[in-house]
C-alpha positions in Angstrom: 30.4 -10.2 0.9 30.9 -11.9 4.5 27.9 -14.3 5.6 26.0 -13.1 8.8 28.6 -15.4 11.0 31.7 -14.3 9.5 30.0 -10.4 9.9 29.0 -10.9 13.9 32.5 -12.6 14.5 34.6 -9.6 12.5 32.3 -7.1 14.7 33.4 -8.7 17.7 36.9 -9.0 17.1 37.0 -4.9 15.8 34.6 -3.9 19.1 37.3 -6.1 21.3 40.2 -4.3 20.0 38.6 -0.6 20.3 38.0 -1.4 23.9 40.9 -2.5 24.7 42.7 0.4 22.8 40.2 2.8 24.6 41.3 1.1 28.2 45.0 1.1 28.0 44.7 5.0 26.0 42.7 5.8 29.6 45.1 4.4 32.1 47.7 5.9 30.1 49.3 2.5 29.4 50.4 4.2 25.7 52.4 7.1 26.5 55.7 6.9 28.3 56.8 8.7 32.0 57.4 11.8 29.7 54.0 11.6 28.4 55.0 11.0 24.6 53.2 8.5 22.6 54.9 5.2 22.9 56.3 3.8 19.5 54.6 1.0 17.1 56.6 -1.9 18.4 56.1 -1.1 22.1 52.4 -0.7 21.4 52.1 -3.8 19.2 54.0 -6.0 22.2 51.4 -4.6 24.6 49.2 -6.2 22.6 47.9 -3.0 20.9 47.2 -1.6 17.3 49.0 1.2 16.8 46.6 3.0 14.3 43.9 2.4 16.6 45.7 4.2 19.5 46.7 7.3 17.5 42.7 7.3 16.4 41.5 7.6 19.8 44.5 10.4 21.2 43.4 12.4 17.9 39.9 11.8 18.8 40.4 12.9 22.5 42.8 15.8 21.7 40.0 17.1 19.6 37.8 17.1 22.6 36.2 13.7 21.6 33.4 15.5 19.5 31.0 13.9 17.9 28.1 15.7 18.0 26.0 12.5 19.5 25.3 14.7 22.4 25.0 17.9 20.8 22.2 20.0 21.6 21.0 24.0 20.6 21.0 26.4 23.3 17.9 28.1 23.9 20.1 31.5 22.0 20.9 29.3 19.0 17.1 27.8 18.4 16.1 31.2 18.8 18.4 32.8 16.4 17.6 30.8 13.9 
């Protein structure tokens, strides 16, 4: 179990990464002219984790779900 400093600083460093990952996915900084996902060791020297960068394209292809937003239409409440 991490102690409450080592907990805030691995938050941090895992929130750091997923915004970065989430900026350079946005400006398109991962793909190449073709638009095909750039590999591992080009995305590791742009300072990038690969697995993080094929979670977000996943996430967005899927139409970035996550039913945070989600609400009933007035035909669904009343349905059922």
């Amino acid at each position: 179990m991490q102690n409450p400093t080592q907990l805030a600083l691995s938050i941090a460093n895992n929130s750091r990464k997923s915004l970065k990952t989430i900026a350079a996915v946005e400006r398109g900084k991962t793909k190449d002219a073709e638009g095909r996902l750039l590999g591992d060791q080009e995305l590791i020297a742009k300072g990038l984790d690969p697995e993080l960068v094929k979670y977000y394209n996943d996430f967005v292809e899927d139409g970035a779900k996550t039913g945070y937003f989600y609400t009933k239409s007035n035909e669904d409440i009343k349905n059922n």
